[in-house]
N, C-alpha and C positions, 0 to 999 in steps of 0.2 A: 166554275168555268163552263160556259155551252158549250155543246157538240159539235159547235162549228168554228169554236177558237183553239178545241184541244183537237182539229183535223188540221189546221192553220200551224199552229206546232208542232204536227206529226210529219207535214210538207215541209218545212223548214228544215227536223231533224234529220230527215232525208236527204238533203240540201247538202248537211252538213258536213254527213258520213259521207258522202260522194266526195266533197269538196276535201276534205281530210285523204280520202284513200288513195287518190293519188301520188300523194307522196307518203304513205303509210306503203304501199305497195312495192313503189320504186327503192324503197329502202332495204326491202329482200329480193328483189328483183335486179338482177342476175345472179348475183353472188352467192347467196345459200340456197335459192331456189333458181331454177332458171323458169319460164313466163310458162311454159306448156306444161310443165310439173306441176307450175302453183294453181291454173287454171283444174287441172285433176285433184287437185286436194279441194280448192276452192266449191267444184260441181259435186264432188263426192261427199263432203259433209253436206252440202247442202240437201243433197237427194236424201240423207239420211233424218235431215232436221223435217221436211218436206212430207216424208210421209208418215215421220210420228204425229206430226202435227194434223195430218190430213185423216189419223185411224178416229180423233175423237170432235173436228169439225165440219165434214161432213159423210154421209152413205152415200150419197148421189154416185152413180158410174156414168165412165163416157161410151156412150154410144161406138161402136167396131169405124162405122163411116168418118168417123170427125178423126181416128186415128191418123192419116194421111196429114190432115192438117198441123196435128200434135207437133208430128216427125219436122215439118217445114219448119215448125215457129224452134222448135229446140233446136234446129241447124243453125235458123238466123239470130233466134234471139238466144244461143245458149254456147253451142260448142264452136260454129265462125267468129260468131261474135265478141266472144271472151277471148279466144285464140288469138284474134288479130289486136283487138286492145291490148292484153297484154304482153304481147311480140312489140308492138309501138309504143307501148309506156317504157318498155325496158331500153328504149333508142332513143326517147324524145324526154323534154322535161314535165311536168306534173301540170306547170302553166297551160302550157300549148294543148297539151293533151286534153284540159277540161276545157279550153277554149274554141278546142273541135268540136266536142261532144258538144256544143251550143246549135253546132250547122241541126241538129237530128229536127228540130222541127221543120225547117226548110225542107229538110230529105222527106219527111211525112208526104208535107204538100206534092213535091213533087211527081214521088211514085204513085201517090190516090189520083192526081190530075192522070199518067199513063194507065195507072193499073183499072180505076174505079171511075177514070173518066170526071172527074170533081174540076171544076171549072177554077182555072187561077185568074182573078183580075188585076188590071195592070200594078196596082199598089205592089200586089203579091209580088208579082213579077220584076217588077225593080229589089224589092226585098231580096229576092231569091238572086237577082243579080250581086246586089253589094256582098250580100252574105260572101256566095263564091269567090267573089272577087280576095276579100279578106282571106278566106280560109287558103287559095291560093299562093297567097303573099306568107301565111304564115307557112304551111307547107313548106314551100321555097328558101325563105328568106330567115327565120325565127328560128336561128341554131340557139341553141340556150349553153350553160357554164355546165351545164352536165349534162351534156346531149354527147352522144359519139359521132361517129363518123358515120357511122348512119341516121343521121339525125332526120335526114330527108324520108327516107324508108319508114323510120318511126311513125314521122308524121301523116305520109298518107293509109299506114296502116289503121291510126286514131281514122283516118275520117271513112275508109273503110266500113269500119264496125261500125260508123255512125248511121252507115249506108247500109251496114247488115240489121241494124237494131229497128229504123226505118219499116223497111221490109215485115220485120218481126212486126212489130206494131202494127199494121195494116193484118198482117194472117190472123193474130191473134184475138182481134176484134170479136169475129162472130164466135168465139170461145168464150170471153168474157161475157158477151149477152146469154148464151144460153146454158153455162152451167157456175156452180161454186167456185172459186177460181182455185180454192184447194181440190177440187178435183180430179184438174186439166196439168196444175204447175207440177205436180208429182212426177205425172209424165214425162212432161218437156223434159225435167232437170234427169230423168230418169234416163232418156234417148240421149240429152243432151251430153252425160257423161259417158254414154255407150259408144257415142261420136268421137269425144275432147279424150278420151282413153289413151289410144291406140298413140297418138300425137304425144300426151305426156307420161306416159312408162315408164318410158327409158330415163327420162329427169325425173322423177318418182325416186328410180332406185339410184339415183344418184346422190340424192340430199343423206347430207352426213346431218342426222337427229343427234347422235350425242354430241360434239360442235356443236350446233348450232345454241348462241346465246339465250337467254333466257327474254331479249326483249325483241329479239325477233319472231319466236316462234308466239308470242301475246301478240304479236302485228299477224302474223297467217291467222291465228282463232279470229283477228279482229274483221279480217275481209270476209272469212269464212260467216261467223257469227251474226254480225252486224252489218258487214257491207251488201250480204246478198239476203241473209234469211230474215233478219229484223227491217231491214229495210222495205224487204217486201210487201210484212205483214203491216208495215204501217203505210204504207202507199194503197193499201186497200181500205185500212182509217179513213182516210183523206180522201182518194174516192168517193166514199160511201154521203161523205155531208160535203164535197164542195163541187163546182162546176169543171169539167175537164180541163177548159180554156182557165179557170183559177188553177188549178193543179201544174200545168203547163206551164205557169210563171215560174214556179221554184226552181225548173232547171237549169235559169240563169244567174241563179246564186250560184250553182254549183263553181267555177271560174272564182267568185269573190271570193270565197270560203279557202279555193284550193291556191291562190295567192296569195293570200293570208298567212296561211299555215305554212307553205314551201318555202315565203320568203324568212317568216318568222326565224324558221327552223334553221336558213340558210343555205338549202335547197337550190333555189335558183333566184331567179334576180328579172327584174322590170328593164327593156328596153324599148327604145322608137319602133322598133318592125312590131312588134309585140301588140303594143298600146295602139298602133293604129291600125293592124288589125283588127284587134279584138274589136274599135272602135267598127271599123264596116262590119262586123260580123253582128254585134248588138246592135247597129244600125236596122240591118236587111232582118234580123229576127222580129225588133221590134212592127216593121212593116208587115213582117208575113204574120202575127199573130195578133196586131190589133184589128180590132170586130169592124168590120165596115158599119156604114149608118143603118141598112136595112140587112141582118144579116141575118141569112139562113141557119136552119137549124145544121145542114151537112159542113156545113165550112167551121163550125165548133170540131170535127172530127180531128184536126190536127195535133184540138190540143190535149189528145187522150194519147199525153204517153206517161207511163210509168216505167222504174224500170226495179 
């Protein structure tokens, strides 16, 4: 197999674990764990997997200056951002929730056109319209069979993070150009959970360990393990042999994967708000992320997200 069909598998596998963890999540989430607890086990193993990994892949140190930026990307991409996802998965269903997380490349564009000044053309900009327009409708309208009564609150906390992940993605940019990225992510998850702490403590010393089943706590190893630390190191696979804008398609598996497996399971369930939805939403994605006919090399920048 080439390096560039075992990076094409390693996108996919990533796909998959997202698209799974949604309702892998929601199934300890409230009940044995509540969302700010499990986000502090979640960033605490991870900080510890991060820099065993990090003593024998690289020496490289970050520069004292680039710390400030560190601090930014761990707030948006690590302790907000986890915080509010999982405060919104625990309100809203697994469907909706992966079918927010779709808006993040829209959010990309949007904040580079204010933050970086990146030019949107009209395509873009009706994209960016239908998108919102969908994620509004589901926001509103897309209560699901195991959503609560705050089903609404759920849902714009999902697109929040999407909005915090966005963010991230844009800080983290000139981190990624100028060092190993095991360098820099030690950090983040490091501040990140000096952040996500204080918020999950108190559901920390909450969670009853002896209770708790034997196939819930293989579902906490399974986010901790696989949904943030293997996932990482293979989105740096993938990076390494494909084009950003190829990398960038896989995140709208994420949605097929996690209806798949929710409906599978019996999770949650397909309706009309729902599917037409999703449909504006993969609509406007599809417009903001196909290449115009003369495309510059800046307007690929959207499609560098990983997560």
């Amino acid at each position: 197999m080439s390096k560039r069909s075992l990076a094409l598998v390693a996108a996919t596998i990533v796909s998959l674990i997202y698209g799974i963890t949604f309702t892998i999540a929601k199934d300890v989430m409230p009940f044995f764990v509540k969302p700010f607890g499990f986000i502090a086990l979640r960033v605490g193993g991870s900080v510890i997997l991060f820099w065993l990994v990090a003593i024998f892949a690289t020496k490289q140190k970050v520069d004292t200056k680039d710390f400030p930026r560190i601090i930014a990307a761990a707030f948006f991409g690590v302790a907000f951002n986890m915080l509010t996802f999982f405060e919104g998965l625990s309100q809203t269903s697994p469907i909706m929730a992966s079918v927010l997380m779709v808006t993040t490349p829209m959010i990309v564009l949007i904040l580079s056109a204010i933050l970086i000044r990146e030019k949107i053309s009209r395509k873009k900009a009706g994209g960016i319209t239908l998108g919102l327009l969908g994620t509004v409708l589901l926001i509103l309208y897309g209560k699901s069979i195991t959503s609560g009564e705050n089903a609404l609150w759920g849902n714009f906390l999902v697109f929040v993070n999407a909005v915090s992940y966005g963010l991230y993605l844009i800080i983290v940019k000139k981190l990624m150009d100028k060092y190993n990225p095991f360098a820099f992510v030690k950090w983040i998850y490091l501040f990140g959970f000096i952040m996500a702490l204080p918020f999950g403590w108190n559901q920390l010393l909450e969670i009853n360990w002896t209770a708790m089943p034997a196939d819930i706590l293989s579902k906490i190893i399974f986010v901790v393990v696989l949904s943030t630390f293997l996932t990482y190191l293979l989105n740096l696979l993938s990076m390494k042999r494909l084009k950003p804008t190829t990398v960038a398609v896989f995140i709208y598996l994420q949605p097929l994967f996690a209806t798949i497996f929710a409906i599978g399971l019996g999770k949650d369930q397909l309706n009309p708000v729902k599917i037409f939805s999703a449909f504006l939403i993969f609509a406007g994605v599809y417009l903001v992320t196909s290449p115009a006919k003369k495309q510059s090399p800046a307007t690929s920048n959207v499609g560098d997200i990983s997560s």
